[in-house]
N, C-alpha and C positions, 0 to 999 in steps of 0.2 A: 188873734183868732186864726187857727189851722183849718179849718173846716166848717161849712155850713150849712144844714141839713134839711132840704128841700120838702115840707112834707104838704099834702095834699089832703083836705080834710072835708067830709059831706057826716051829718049825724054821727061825730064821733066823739062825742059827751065824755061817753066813760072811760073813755080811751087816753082822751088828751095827756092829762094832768100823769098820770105814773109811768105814760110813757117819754116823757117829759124827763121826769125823775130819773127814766133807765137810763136814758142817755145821757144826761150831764152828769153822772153815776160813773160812768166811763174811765175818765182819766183822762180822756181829748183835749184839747183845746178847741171845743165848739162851740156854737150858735143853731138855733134851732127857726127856720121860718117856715109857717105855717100859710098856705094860701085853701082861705076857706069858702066856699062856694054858698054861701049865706045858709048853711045848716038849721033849719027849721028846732035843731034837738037844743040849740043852745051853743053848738061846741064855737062859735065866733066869741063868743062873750067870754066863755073861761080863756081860747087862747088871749083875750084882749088883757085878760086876770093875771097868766101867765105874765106878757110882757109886761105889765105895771110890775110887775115882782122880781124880774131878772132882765135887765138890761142884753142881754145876748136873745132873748125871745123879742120876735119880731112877727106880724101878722100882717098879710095882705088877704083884705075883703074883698070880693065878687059878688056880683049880683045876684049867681043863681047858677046852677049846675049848666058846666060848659065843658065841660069832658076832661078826664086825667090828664091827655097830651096839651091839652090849654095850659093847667095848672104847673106843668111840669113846663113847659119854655113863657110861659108869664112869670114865674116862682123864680127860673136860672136865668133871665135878660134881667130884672126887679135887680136880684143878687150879684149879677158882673157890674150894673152900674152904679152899686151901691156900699158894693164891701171890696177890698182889696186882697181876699182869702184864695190863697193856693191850689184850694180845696174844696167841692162843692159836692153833698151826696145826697141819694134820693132813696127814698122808703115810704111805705104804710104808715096808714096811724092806728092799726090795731092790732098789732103786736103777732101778725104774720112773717112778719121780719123779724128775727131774733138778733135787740139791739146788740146784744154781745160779741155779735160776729162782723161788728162796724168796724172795729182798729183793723184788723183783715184787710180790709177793702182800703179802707184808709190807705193804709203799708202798701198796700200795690199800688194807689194812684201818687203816693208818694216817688214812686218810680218810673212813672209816665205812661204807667198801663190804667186800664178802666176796669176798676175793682167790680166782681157780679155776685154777690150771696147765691149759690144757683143749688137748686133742685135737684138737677140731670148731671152731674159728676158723682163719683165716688165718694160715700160718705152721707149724700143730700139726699133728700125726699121730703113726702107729706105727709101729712098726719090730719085726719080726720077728713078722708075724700072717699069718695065710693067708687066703686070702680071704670065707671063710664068718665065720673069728670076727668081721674088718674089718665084714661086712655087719652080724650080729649088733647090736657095737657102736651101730656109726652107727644101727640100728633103733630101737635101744631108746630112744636119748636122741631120737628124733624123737616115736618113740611117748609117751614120758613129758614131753615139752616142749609138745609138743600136747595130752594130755592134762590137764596140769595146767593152762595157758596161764603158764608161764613162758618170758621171755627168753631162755634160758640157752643156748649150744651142748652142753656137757658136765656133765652130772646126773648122771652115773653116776660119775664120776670121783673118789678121794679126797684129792685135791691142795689144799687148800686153807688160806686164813688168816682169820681171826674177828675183828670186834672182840670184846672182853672184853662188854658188852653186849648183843651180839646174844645171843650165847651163852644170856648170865644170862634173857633172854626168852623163849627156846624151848623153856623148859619139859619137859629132856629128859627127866625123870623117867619123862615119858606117852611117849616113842617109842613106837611099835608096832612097827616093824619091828626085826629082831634081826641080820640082818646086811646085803649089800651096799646093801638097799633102803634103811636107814634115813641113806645120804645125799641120796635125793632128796628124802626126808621134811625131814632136816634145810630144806633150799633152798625145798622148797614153804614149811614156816613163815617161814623170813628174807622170802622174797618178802612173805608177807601183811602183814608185821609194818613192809613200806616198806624193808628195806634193797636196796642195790644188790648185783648181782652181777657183778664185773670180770672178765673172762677175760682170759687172757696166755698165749701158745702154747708149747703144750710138745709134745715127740718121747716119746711113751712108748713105753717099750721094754721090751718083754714081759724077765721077770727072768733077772739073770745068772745065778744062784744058785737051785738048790731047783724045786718045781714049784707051779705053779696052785692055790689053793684056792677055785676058782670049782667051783661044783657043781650039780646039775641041779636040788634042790630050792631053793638059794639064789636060780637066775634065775627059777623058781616064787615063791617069795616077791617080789621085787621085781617081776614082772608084775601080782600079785593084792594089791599093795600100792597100787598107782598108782589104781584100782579104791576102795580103802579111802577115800585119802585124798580123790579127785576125789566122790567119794557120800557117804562120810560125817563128821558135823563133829568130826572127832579133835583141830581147835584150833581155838581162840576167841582170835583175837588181843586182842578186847577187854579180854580177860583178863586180860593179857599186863602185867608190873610198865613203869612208862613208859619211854620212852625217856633 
């Protein structure tokens, strides 16, 4: 296995299974683990359905809703000490991510850069936003790209592909942030730490399926995080196990 695909799942019933299919659809050599926050809709039991049926589906249970940033360094510590894969990428389960533009990201972290499906380059955007969230958006990632002084168009985004090292550096045990902030957290440590960050345009498309679990204190968190990290020293790359 090249790759294995970190996905983060709260009521997403309808979603699971075809997205499932999109991706092993691919041509990858993947794996697909699912870290599900005990989904009232069901969707723990069809991923439990998935794995009985495909050895490379794998499923890590939670008690209960504990924020994106939880699922995302419980989901990649679970996967470094568990799989031997090169490779490690992170997405949606409702098909706002367009699986199609995974080899993309793949291809960059093959390279030692950190693959980003983004928005905010040439070619990317949204589809089905209104104008205020559109504004929102584009805010934030200017506000947090100038704040930190990273490169990047899309920080807020959760589209992405790892190397297997980068990973093992970023020392996620310390995140601070508990949900959406903790991927810009992730991006500010890659930056310090010298990797690159590749972007490749993608159409996101607000979900087909289910509703929003963006909420007023989570864009509170990821404001009053950007703050944390730019003032205080939450990572020491020096630290950091070598490259």
């Amino acid at each position: 296995m090249e790759v294995l695909v970190v996905i983060p799942t709260y009521n997403e019933a309808d979603n699971l299974r075809p997205l499932s299919e999109a991706l092993f659809g691919l041509g990858l050599d993947l794996g697909i683990l699912i870290v599900d926050d005990n989904s009232p809709d069901g969707t723990g039991k069809i991923a439990d359905e998935l794995a009985g049926e495909n050895p490379r589906f794998k499923v890590i249970h939670r008690p209960g809703k504990q924020g994106l940033g939880t699922a995302y360094r419980e989901g990649f510590t679970w996967a470094l000490a568990n799989y031997d894969v090169p490779l490690l990428a992170q997405m949606d389960a409702d098909f706002s991510h367009p699986p199609e533009r995974l080899p993309n990201l793949v291809q960059a972290a093959r390279g030692g850069a950190v693959g980003i499906g983004s928005r905010y380059v040439s070619g990317g955007g949204v589809k089905n936003w209104g104008l205020g969230r559109r504004f929102l958006s584009k805010g934030a990632n200017v506000y947090v790209s100038t704040m930190l002084g990273l490169p990047v168009g899309d920080l807020t985004g959760a589209y992405k592909c790892w190397p297997r090292r980068a990973l093992e550096r970023l020392d996620l045990a310390t995140l601070g942030a508990g949900g959406f902030a903790a991927l810009s957290e992730m991006a500010y440590r890659a930056h310090l730490l010298g990797y690159r960050h590749e972007e490749f345009p993608i159409i996101f498309e607000d979900r087909r399926v289910g509703q929003s679990k963006l909420t007023g204190s989570i864009a509170l968190e990821a404001f009053l995080n950007v703050w944390r990290l730019r003032f205080s020293k939450t990572f020491d790359p020096s630290q950091a196990p070598p490259a």
